[in-house]
C-alpha positions in Angstrom: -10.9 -33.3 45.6 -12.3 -34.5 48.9 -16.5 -33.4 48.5 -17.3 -33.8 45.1 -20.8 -33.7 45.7 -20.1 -30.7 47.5 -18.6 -28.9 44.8 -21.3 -30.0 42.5 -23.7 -28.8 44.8 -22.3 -25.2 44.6 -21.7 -25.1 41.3 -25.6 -26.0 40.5 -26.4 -23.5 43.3 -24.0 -20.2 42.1 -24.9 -20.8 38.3 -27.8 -18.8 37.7 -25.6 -15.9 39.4 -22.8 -16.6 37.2 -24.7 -16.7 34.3 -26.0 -13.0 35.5 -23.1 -11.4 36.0 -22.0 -12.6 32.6 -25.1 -11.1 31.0 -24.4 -8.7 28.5 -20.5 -9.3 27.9 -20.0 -9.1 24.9 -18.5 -13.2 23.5 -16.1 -13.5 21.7 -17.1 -13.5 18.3 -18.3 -10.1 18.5 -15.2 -8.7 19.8 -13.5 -10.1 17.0 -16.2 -9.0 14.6 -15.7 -5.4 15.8 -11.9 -5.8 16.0 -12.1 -6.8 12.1 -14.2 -3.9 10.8 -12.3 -1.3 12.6 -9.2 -2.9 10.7 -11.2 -3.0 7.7 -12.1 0.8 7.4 -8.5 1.6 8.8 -6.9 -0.5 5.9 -10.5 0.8 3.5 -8.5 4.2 2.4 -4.6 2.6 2.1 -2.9 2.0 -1.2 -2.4 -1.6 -2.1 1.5 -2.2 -2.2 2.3 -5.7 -3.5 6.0 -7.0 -4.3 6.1 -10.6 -7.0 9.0 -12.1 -7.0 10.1 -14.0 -10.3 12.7 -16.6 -9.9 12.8 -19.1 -12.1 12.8 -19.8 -16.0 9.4 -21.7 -16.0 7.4 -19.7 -18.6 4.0 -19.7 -17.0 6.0 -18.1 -14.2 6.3 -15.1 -16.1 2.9 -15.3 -18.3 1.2 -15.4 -14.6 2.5 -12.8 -12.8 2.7 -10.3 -15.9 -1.3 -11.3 -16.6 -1.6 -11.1 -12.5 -0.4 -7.5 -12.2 -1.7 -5.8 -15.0 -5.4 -7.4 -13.8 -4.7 -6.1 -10.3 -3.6 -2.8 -12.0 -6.8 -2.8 -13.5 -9.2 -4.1 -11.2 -7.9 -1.9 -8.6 -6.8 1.2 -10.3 -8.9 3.7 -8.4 -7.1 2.9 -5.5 -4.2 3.4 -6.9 -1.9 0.7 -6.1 1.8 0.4 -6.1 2.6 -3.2 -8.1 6.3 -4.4 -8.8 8.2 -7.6 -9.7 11.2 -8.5 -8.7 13.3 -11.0 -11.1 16.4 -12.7 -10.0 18.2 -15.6 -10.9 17.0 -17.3 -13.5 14.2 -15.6 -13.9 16.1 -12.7 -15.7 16.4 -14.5 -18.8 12.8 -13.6 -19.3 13.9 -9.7 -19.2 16.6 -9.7 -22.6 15.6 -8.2 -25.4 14.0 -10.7 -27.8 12.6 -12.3 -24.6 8.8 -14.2 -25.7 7.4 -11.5 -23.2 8.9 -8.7 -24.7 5.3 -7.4 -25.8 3.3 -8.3 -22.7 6.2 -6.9 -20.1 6.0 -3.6 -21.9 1.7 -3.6 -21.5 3.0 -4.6 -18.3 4.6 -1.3 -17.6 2.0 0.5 -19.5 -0.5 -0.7 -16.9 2.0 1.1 -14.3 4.0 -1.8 -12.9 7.7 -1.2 -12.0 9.6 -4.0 -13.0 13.2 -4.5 -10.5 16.1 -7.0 -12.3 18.9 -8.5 -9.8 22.1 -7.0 -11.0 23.9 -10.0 -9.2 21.8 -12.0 -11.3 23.0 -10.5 -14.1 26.6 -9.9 -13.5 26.2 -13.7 -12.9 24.9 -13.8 -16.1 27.2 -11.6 -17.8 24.5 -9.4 -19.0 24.6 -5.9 -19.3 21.6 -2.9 -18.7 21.9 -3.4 -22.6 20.8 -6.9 -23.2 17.6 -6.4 -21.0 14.4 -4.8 -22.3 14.3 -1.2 -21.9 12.2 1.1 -19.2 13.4 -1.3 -16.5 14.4 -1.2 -13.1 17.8 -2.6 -11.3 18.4 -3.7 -7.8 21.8 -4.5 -6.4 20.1 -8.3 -4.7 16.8 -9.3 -5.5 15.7 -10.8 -3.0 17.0 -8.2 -0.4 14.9 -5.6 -2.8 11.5 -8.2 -1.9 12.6 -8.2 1.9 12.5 -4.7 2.2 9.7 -4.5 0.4 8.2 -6.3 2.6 9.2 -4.8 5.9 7.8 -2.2 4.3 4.6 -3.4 3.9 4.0 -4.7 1.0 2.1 -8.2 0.2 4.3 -10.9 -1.5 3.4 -12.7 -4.0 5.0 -15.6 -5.9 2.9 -17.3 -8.9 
């Protein structure tokens, strides 16, 4: 820059018009405030669709979704939501009858969950639809069942 003073000069001169001109416009945080509470009431009316995905034999993997979909069942019930889990892998084995969440799978589908086994899983397995609890759900892949799901638009969870 060959005048800086120059081009201080101007600057200090053309600012008051600058800041004029500007006057008004909205900044930026109130666009985006505006933007969020039109996406709020467009999203305000639409079901909840959530997808959990099960995967392992951990037991408080089980214990925490179960628990976490019947309370969003519940706490969200007037809206209506669409909940399911999907279990592949190991995370079948909580699924067979005699399972230690027998009881609080089937409150679990009482609550209006839909519960998806892998069938891979379980031909990997070499279960049958007969050795799982009963009222389920079976998918031919898992985790091709939770990416659709989620094209879809559904919210993934994974506790």
């Amino acid at each position: 820059m060959k005048h800086p003073i120059r081009m201080t000069l101007l600057l200090l001169t053309l600012s008051p018009l600058i800041v004029q001109a500007f006057d008004g416009w909205p900044g930026d945080q109130s666009i985006a405030h505006k933007e969020s509470a039109n996406l709020s009431k467009a999203y305000e009316n639409a079901p909840i669709q959530a997808v959990f995905q099960v995967s392992d034999r951990n037991p408080d993997s089980w214990r925490v979704t179960l628990n976490s979909a019947i309370g969003t069942m519940k706490a969200l019930g007037d809206k209506k939501p669409v909940i399911e889990i999907v279990a592949f892998g190991p995370g079948i084995d909580g699924l067979k009858r005699g399972s230690e969440w027998s009881e609080l799978v089937k409150q679990t589908l009482d609550a209006g969950v839909t519960i998806m086994v892998c069938e891979t899983a379980m031909t990997t397995r070499h279960y049958t639809h007969e050795d799982m609890l009963a009222n389920l759900k079976y998918v031919p892949v898992g985790a091709v069942e939770i990416l659709q799901k989620q094209k879809m638009g559904y919210l993934y969870l994974r506790p």
